[in-house]
C-alpha positions in Angstrom: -47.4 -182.3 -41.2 -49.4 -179.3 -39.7 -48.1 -179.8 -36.2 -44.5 -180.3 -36.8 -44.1 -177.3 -39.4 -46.8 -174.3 -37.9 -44.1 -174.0 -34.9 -41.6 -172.7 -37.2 -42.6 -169.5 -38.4 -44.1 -168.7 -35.0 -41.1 -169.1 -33.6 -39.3 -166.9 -36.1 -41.8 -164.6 -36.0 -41.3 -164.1 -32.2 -37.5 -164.2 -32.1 -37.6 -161.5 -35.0 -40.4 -159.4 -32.5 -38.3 -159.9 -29.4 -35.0 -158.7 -31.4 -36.8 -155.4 -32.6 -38.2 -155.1 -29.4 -34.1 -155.2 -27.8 -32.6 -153.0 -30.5 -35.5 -150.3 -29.8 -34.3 -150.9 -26.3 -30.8 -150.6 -27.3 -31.2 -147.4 -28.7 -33.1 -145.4 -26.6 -30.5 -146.0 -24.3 -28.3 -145.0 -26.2 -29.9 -141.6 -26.6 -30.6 -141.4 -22.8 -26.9 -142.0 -22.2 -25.6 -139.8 -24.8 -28.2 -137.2 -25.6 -30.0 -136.2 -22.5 -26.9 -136.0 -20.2 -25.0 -133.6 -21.8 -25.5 -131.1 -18.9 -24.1 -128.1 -20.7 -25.4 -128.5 -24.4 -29.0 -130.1 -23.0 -29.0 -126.7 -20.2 -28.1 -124.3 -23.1 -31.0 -126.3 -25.2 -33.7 -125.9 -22.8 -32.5 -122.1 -22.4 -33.2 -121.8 -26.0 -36.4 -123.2 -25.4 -38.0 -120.2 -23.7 -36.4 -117.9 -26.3 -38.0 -119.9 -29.7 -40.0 -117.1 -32.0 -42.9 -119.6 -31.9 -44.0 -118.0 -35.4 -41.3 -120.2 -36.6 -43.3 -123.0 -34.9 -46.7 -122.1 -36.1 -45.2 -122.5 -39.7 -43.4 -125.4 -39.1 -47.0 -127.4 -37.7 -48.2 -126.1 -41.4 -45.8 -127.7 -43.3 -45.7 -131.2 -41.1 -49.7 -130.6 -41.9 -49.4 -130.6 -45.5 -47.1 -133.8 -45.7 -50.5 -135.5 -44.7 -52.7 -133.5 -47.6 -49.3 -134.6 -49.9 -49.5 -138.1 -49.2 -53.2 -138.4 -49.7 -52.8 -136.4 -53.4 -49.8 -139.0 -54.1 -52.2 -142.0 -53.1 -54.3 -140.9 -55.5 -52.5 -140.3 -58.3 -50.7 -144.4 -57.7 -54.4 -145.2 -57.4 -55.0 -143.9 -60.7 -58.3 -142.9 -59.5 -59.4 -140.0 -57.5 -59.8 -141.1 -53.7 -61.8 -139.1 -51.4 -60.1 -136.2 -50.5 -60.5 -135.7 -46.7 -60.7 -139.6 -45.8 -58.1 -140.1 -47.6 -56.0 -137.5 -45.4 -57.6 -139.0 -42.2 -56.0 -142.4 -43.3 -52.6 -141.0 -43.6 -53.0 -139.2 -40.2 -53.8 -142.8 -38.6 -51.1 -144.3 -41.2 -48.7 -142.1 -38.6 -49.9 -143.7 -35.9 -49.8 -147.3 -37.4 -46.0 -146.4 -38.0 -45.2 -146.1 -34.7 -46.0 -149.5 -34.2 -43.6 -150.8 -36.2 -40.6 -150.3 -38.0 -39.8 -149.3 -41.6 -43.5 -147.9 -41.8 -45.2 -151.3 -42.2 -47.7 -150.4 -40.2 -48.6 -147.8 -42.5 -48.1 -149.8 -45.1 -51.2 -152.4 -43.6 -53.2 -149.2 -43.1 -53.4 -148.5 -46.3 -53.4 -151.3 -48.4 -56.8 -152.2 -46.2 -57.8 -148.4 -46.8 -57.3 -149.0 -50.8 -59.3 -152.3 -50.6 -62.4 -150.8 -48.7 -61.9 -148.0 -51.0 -62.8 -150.8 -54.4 -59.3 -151.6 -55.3 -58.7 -155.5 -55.0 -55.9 -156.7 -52.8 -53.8 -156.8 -55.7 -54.0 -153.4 -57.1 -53.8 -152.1 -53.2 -50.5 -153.4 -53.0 -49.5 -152.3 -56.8 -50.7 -148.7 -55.4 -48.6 -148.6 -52.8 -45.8 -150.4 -54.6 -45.8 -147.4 -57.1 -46.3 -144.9 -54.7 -43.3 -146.2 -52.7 -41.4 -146.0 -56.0 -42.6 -142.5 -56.9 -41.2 -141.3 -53.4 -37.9 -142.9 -53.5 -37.6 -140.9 -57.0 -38.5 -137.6 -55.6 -36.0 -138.5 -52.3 -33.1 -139.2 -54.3 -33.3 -137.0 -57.1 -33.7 -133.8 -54.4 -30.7 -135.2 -52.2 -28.4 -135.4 -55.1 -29.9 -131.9 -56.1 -28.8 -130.4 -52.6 -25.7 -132.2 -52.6 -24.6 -130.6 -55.4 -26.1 -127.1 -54.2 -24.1 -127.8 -51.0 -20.9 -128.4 -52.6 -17.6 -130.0 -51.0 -17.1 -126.2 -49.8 -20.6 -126.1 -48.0 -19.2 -128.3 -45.3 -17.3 -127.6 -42.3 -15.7 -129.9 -40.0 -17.8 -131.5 -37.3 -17.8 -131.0 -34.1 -19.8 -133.3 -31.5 -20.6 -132.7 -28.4 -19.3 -135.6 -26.1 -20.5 -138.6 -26.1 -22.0 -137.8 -29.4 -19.5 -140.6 -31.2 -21.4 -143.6 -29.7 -24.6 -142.1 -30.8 -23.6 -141.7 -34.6 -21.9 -145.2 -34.4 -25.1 -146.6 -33.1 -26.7 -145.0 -36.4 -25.0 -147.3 -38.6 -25.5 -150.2 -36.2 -28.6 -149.8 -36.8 -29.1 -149.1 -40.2 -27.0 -152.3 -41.1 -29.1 -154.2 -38.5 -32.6 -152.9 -40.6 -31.3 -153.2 -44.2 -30.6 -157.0 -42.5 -33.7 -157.8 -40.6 -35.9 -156.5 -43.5 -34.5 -158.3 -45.9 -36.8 -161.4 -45.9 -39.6 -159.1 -45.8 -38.4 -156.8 -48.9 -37.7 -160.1 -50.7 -40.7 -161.5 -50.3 -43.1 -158.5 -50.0 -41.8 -155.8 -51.0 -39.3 -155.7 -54.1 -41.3 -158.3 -56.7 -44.4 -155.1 -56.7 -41.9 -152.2 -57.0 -40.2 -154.0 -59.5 -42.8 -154.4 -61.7 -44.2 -150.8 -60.9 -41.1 -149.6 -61.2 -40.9 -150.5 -65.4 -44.8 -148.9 -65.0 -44.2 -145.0 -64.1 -43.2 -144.7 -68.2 -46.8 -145.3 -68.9 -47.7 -142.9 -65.8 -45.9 -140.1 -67.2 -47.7 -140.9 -70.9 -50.7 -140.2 -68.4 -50.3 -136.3 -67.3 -52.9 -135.9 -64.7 -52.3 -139.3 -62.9 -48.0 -138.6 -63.4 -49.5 -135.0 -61.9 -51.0 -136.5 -58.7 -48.2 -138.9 -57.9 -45.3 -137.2 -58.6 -46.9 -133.5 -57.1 -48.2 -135.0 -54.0 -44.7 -137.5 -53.9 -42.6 -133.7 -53.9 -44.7 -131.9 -51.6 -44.0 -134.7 -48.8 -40.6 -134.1 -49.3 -40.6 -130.2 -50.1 -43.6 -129.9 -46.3 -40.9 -132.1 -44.3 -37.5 -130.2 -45.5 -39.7 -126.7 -44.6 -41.0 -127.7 -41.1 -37.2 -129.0 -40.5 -36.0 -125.5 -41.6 -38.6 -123.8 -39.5 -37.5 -125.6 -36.4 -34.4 -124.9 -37.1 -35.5 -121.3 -37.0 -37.7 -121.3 -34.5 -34.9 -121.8 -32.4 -32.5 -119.4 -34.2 -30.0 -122.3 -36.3 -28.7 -120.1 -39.0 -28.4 -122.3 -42.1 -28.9 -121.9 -45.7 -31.9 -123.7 -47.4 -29.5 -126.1 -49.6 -27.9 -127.6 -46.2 -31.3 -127.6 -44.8 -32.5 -130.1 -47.4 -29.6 -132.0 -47.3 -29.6 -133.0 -44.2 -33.0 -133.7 -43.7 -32.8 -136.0 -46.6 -29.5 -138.1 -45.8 -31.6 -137.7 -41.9 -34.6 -139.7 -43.8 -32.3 -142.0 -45.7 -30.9 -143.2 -41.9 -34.4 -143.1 -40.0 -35.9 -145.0 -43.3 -32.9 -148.2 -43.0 -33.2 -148.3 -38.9 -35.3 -150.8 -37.5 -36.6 -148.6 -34.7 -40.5 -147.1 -35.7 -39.9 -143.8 -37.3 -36.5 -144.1 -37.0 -36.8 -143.0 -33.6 -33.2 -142.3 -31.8 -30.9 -142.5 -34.9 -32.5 -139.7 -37.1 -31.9 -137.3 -34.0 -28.5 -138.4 -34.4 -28.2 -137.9 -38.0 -29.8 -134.9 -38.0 -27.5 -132.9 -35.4 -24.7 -134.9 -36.7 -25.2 -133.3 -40.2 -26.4 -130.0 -38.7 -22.6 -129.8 -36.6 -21.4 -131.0 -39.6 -22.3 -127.8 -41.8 -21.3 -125.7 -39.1 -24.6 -124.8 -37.0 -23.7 -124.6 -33.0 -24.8 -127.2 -31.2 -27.2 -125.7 -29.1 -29.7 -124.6 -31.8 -28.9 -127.8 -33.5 -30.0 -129.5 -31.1 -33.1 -127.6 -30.2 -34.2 -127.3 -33.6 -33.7 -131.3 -33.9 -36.6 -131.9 -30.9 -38.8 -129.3 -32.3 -38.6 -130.9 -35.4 -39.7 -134.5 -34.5 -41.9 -132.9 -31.4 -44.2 -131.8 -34.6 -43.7 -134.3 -37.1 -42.8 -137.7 -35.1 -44.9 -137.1 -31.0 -47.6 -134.5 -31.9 -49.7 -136.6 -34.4 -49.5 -139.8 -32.3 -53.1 -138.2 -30.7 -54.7 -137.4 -34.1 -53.5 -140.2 -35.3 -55.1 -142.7 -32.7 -57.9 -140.9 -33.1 -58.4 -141.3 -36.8 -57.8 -144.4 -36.6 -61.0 -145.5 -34.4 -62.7 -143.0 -36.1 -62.1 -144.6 -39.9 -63.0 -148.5 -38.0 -66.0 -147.0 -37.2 -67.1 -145.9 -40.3 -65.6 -149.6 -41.4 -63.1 -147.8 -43.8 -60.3 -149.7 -42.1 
């Protein structure tokens, strides 16, 4: 019986691996072919470079710090316990490295369920923490995009303009937001929904708990509030002109495409969504996007390094 049913989920397994590995392919083509080509935009981009206020920048780094301090107060609070303050920031540092292993921030996910577990929690309450935390955020995402939406207003928005050969791009960001929502399926079946379902019916008795609802839901709005501030201060940095409202709102409907796209971190369609939606509210597309590297230079390449590096550095304190 053994031999004639271990080959199949091997075999799945690999075919899944080998399709992720061809859409990640897929779309970073798609990005050399459409994004980096784009002689005049890409010419008038670099040109920008050398004229960012790097005070801008300086603030932006801040903010992408503090979604890491965030995350570890949010931990917390789903933990229901106080975690170690500093390790527990060290393991969301190497959670960002983990994620850019694999898609829909499972790696993450691993980190710190095995974080959680050397931390006391048993396996079961690891993955309730993380099942409520998960919930927690998708509150705070939603509630603040609906908020800027309606800040934004019909009126807020202009017509957009791409650059060419910006069209395939954004059609390659629903490509492959269908083709994530469908290859994690199985796995949100399976893994993912029973836990947030049943956390989901528990943050009423969080909020009957103030200083636990305090942790989770104040750490779970400073992720979001740190990543809509360093995306604004990019957007500065490299002299964007756009209102905080628009700001937020597309950095949220930008996290809403990188979170569904099977690429890690969304790599190659939030770009897209980003300078889609900046063009969209009317910034040029120059300082759109400028301010769209920037962005991910700080919060998606720069804490690859620090992230590696707290990685090995929590194994070898056997935290991991």
């Amino acid at each position: 019986m053994t031999a004639t049913t271990a080959p199949v989920p091997v075999h799945e397994s690999f075919t899944r691996a080998h399709l992720r590995v061809l859409l990640m392919v897929l779309v970073l083509g798609l990005v050399v072919h459409a994004f980096l080509p784009q002689a005049g935009e890409f010419q008038h981009s670099l040109d920008e470079l050398g004229r960012a206020d790097w005070g801008w920048m300086v603030l932006a780094l801040a903010a992408t710090a503090a979604t890491f301090s965030s995350a570890a107060v949010a931990l917390s609070g789903a933990a229901g316990r106080i975690l170690p303050f500093g390790t527990t920031v060290e393991a969301q540092i190497a959670s960002s490295f983990a994620n850019r292993l694999a898609p829909g921030s499972v790696g993450g996910l691993g980190l710190n369920e095995r974080y959680l577990e050397r931390s006391g929690l048993s396996r079961p309450q690891a993955a309730a923490t993380l099942a409520l935390n998960g919930v927690a955020g998708v509150v705070v995402h939603l509630t603040a995009l609906v908020v800027a939406g309606v800040l934004v207003g019909t009126g807020g928005v202009g017509e957009i303009h791409l650059p060419r050969g910006w069209a395939l791009l954004v059609v390659s960001v629903v490509v492959l937001a269908a083709a994530g929502i469908t290859m994690g399926a199985p796995f949100l079946r399976r893994r993912v929904l029973p836990p947030v379902k049943e956390e989901a019916s528990s943050l009423a008795g969080v909020v009957r708990r103030p200083r636990q609802a305090l942790l989770l839901f104040g750490g779970a709005i400073g992720i979001t509030s740190a990543y809509a501030l360093a995306f604004g201060f990019s957007l500065a940095a490299f002299h964007a002109h756009v209102g905080p409202a628009k700001v937020a709102a597309v950095y949220l409907g930008g996290a809403v495409v990188s979170a569904a796209s099977p690429t890690p971190g969304g790599l190659g369609a939030m770009e897209a969504a980003l300078v889609a939606g900046l063009t969209g509210v009317g910034v040029a597309e120059g300082p759109a996007i400028t301010g769209v590297l920037g962005f991910r230079l700080l919060t998606y390449w720069l804490p690859i390094l620090p992230g590696y590096l707290a990685l090995r550095h929590l194994r070898r304190r056997q935290l991991l």
